[in-house]
C-alpha positions as CSV (number, residue, x, y, z in Angstrom):
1,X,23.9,56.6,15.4
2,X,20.7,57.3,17.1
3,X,17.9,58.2,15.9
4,X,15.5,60.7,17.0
5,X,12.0,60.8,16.1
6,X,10.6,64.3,15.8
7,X,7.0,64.5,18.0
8,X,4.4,66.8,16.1
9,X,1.2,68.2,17.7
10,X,-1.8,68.8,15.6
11,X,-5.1,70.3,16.3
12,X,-7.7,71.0,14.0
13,X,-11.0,73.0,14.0
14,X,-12.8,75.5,11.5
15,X,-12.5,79.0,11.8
16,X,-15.4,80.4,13.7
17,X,-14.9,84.6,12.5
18,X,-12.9,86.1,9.9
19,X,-8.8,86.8,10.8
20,X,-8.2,90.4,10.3
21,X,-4.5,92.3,10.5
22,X,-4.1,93.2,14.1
23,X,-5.3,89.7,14.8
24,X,-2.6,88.0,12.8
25,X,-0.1,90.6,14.1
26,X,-1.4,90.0,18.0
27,X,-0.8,86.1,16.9
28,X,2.8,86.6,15.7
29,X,3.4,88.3,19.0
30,X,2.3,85.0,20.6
31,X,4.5,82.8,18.8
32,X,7.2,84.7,20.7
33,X,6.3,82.4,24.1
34,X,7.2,79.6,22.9
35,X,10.6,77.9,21.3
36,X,9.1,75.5,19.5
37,X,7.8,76.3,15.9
38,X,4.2,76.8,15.1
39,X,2.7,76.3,11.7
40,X,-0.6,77.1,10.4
41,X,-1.9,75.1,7.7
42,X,-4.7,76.7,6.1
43,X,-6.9,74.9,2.6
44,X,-3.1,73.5,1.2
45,X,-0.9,76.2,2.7
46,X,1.3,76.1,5.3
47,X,2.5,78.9,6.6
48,X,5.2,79.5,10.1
49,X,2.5,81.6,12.9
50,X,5.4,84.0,13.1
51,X,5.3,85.4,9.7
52,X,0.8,85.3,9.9
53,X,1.2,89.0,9.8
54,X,2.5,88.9,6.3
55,X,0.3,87.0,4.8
56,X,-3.0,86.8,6.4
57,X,-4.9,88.3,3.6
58,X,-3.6,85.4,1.6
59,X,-5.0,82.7,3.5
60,X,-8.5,84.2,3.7
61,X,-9.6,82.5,7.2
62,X,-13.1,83.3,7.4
63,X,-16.5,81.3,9.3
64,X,-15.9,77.4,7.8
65,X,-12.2,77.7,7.2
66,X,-10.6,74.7,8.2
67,X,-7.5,75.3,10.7
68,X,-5.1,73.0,11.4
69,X,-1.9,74.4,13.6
70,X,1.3,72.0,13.7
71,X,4.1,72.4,16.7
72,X,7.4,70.7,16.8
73,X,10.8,71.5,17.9
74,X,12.5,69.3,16.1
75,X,15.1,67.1,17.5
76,X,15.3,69.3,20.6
77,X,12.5,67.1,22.2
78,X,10.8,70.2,24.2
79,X,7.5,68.1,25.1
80,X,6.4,70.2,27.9
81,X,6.8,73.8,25.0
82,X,5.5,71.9,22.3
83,X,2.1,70.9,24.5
84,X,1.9,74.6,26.5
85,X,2.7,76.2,22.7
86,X,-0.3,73.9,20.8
87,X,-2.5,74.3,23.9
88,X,-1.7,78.3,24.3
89,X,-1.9,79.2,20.7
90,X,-5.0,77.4,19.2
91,X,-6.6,78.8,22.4
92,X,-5.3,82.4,21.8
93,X,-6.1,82.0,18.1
94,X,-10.1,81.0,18.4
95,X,-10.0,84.2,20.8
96,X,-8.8,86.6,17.9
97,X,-10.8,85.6,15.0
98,X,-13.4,88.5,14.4
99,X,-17.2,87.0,14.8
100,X,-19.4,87.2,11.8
101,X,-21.4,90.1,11.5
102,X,-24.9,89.1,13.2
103,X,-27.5,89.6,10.1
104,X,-29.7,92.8,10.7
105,X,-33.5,92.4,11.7
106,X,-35.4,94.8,9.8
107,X,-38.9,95.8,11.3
108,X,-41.5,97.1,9.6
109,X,-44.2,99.5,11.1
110,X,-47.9,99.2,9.7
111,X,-48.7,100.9,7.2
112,X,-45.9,101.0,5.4
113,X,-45.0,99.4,2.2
């Protein structure tokens, strides 16, 4: 019996906007390229990408989260998905997170209190 060890690509980074609804949904849709599966691992949770849309509020990725996204496909051995599916979705999913609101200047004319 052989045995087959199961390659796993990692990246991590920390969130730099908050994830909102159509950006989890817009992520699901992106798992959809790929055949291996994606997992986001969020504080201690670990969730699969395609079900993001169901629980995004849950995982409450705002500026400073830490992100770490896992790919495998198991014993299939699809290096060349599980490299385009790591490299294509932590790219998609820094371009989806919502920037941080941009703190308002206030400006004060003279003269007035």
């Amino acid at each position: 019996m052989t045995a087959y060890r199961r390659a796993v690509y990692l990246e991590q980074f920390a969130a730099a906007g908050y994830l909102d609804a159509d950006g989890a949904e817009r992520l699901r849709w992106e798992t959809t390229r790929y055949v291996s599966r994606i997992y986001l691992i969020v504080r201690e949770r670990r969730v699969m990408a395609q079900n993001l849309s169901l629980c995004w509020e849950a995982l409450d990725v705002r500026p400073g989260t830490p992100i770490t996204i896992e790919v495998s496909s198991g014993t299939r051995r699809l290096l060349d998905d599980e490299q385009r599916a790591i490299a294509g979705f932590a790219t998609r999913f820094r371009e989806i997170l919502v920037p941080p609101a941009a703190p308002r200047r206030r400006w004060w004319r003279w003269g007035t209190p």
